[in-house]
N, C-alpha and C positions, 0 to 999 in steps of 0.2 A: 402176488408174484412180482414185487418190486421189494426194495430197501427199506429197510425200517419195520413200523408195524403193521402188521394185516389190515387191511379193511378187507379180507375175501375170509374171513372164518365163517363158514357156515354148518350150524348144527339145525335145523330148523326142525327134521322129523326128531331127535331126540325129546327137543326142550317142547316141543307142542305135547306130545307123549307123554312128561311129565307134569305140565300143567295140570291135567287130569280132565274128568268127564264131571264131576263135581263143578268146578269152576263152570264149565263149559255151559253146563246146564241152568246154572245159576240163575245170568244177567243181573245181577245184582250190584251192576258197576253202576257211577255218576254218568256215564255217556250215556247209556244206549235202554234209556228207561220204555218203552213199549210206546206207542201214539206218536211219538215226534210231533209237538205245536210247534206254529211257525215262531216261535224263539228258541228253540233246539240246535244248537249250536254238536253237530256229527264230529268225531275224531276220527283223524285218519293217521296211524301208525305207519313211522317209516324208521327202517333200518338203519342207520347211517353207515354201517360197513359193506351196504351193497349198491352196485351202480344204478338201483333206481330210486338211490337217495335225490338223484339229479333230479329226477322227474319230481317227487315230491317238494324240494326247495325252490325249485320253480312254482308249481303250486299254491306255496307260503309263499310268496312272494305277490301273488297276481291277488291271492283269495284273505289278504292281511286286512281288510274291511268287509269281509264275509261273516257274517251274524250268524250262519248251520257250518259251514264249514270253517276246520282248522284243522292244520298238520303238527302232530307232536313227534320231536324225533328220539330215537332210542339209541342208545348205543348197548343194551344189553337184549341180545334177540330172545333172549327166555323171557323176559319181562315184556317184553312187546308182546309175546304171543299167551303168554298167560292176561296181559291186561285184553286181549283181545276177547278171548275165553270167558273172561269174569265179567266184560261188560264195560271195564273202565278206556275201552279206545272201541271202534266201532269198524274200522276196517283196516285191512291191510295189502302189501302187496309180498307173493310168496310163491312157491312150487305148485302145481295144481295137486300133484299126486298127494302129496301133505297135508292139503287140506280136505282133500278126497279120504282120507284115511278118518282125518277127525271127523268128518260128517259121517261116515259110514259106524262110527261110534257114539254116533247120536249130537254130537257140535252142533249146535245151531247155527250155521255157517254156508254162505253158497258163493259161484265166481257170478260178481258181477260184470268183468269185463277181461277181455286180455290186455299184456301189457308188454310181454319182449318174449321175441322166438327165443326158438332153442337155438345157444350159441356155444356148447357146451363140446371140449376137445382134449384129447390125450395131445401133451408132447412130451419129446424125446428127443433121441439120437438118430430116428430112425425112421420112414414110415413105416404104415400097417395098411397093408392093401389084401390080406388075407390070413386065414387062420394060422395059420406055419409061422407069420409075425408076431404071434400073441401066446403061443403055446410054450411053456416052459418061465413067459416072462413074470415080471412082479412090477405091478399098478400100484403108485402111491392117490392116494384118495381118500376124502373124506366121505366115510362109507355111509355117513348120516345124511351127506344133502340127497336132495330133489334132482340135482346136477349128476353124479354118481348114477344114481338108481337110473336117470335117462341114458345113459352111455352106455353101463352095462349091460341094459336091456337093446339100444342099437348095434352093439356089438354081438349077442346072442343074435337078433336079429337078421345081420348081414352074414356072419361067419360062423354059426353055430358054437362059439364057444360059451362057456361056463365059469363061472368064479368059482373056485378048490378044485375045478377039474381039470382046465387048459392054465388057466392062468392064477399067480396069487394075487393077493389085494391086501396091501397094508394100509391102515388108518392114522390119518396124520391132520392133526391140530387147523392145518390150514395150507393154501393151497401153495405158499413160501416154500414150506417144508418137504413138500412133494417134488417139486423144483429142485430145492437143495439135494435131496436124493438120487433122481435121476443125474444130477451135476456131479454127482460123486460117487456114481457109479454102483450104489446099491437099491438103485431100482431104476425099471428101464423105462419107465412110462409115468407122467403126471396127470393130474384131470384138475383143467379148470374149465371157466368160459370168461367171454372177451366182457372188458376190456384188460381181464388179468390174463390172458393166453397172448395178447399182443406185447404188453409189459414184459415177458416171462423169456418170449423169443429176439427180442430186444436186449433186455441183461445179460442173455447167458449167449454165448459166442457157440455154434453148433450144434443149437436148439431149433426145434422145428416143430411145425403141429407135424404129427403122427397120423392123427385122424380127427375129423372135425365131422359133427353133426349132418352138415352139408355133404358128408363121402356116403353117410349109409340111406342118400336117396329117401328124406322122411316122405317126398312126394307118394313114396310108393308100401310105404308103412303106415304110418299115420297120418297124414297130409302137413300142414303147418304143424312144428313141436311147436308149442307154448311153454317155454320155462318158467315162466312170470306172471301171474293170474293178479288181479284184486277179489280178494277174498271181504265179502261184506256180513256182518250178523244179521240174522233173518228179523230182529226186530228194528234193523233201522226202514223207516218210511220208502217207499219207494222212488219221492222228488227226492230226496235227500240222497238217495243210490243215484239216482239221473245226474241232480247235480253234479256231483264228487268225479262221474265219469265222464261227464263234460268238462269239467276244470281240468283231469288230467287228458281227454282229447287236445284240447287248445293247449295246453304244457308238451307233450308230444310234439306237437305238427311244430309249436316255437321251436324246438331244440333240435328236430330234424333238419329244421330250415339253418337255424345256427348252430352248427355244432361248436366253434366255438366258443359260444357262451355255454353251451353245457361242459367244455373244458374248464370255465369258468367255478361253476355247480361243482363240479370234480374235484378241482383245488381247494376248496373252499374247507370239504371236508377230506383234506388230507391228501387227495389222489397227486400222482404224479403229473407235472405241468404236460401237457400233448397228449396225454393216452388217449385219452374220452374223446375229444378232440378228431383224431385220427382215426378211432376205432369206429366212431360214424360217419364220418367223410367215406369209409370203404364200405357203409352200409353193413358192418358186422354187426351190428347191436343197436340194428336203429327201433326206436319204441312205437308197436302199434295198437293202438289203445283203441278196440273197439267192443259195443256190447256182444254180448254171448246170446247169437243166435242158431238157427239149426244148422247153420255150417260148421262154426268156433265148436258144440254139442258134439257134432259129428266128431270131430278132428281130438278132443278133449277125451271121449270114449273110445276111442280107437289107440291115444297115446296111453291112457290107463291101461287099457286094454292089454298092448303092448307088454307094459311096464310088469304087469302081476302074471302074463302070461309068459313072459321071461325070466322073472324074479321075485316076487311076492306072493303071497295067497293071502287075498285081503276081501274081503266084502266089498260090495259095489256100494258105493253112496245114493242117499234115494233120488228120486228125479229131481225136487226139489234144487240138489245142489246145481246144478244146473242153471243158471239165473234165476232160480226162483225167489221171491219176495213176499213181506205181508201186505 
């Protein structure tokens, strides 16, 4: 939702999908050989077009004489999450709902920790503080992400509406385009989340969030949304799961305390100078990276829950996916 090129393109359920259950089933990558000996050097896959690239370059940055761990980055999100699948990177950070799908397909895959609420918001022209706002409109969206599938289902949620029934939903490349649309008046409503919905209402002059995560009360649906999981393979070791979520605990807490220096992170890879910046200073997108115990469980099944009980019919993932480990 800025000038120039995306870094907010997100296909994430497509390209996992594609990867296939072949892959998945594999492990037959160079990372993530079964046993982990203490020279086992764990990969942690990171996105570079999404804002928790900041957390992982911190990361790389602190963990750069770390002998098990190292962050590799990607700039092609198919290739991340098939090298996840095949064994060739060993964890990642991504949608829960997304990786809840691949594990209920058999992915050897579980969350080992959360890592950033749901911060995910339609804007516009206009707000939506009820069904009568949304009916007859058209939603640009990229129908594939994790982001998408949570809005739709908080909007079903609060206001009983439906996608092809109250409102339409068109599919767009990235979250720019969605923007450019509303801005031009062939659709009413964008869907991003921050630090690209702060970017979005800033360029465009009589842009506004419409509706944000925080209006449909997840206190009272699901408790915490979690947009941002670490997804880990079930054959990496358990110290090696510890560590990784401790590295990115202390990367967290640094970047909360300095959000400038995660404007830093930002720039680095492309973002615009102040978003990141600003977009944590207001506590929009600050990262809370904690293990997945029976609270995070709770809150995690409730927002699946949610998610397939407004919009999907999906198989439940086994308990396992849940923090489970070998």
């Amino acid at each position: 939702m800025r000038g120039g090129r995306s870094r907010w393109t997100t296909r994430h359920v497509r390209v996992l999908l594609v990867a296939g259950l072949a892959l998945a089933m594999s492990g037959c990558g160079a990372a993530s050989d079964a046993g982990g000996g203490g020279d086992k050097q764990y990969v942690i896959g990171s996105w570079t077009r999404g804002f928790s690239v900041v957390l992982t370059d911190r990361v790389a940055e602190t963990a750069a004489n770390d002998d098990q761990l190292k962050v590799n980055n990607y700039s092609d999100l198919q290739q991340l999450y098939t090298d996840v699948l095949s064994g060739k990177a060993d964890m990642t950070i991504g949608g829960p709902d997304v990786f809840a799908s691949q594990a209920a397909k058999g992915a050897p895959i579980h969350i080992a920790a959360t890592v950033s609420p749901n911060s995910t918001a339609l804007v516009g022209k206009s707000e939506i503080t009820s069904a009568e706002h949304l009916k007859g409109k058209r939603i640009a969206a990229i129908t594939t992400s994790g982001g998408w599938r949570i809005t739709k289902a908080l909007l079903a949620d609060k206001f009983g509406v439906k996608e092809g029934e109250d409102f339409e939903v068109v599919n767009v490349p990235n979250a720019e385009s969605g923007v450019t649309q509303v801005a031009a008046g062939t659709a009413d409503f964008a869907v991003g989340w921050e630090p690209a919905v702060t970017s979005a209402v800033r360029a465009n002059p009589g842009m506004r969030v419409a509706f944000s995560s925080s209006d449909a009360k997840p206190g009272e649906t699901f408790g915490t949304g979690w947009q941002l999981v670490l997804a880990v393979r079930d054959s990496v070791s358990k110290d090696a799961e510890q560590r990784a979520v401790e590295r990115l605990q202390e990367a967290a807490q640094w970047l909360n305390e300095h959000p400038e220096e995660a404007d830093k992170y930002a720039t680095k890879q492309g973002f615009k100078a102040g978003t990141a910046a600003n977009v944590m200073q207001q506590s929009v997108h600050a990262f809370v990276v904690k293990p997945v115990d029976g609270e995070v469980v709770t809150q995690l099944k409730e927002q699946l829950a949610l998610i397939h009980r407004t919009g999907t019919d999906e198989k439940e993932p086994p308990a396992r996916f849940y923090g489970g480990s070998n």
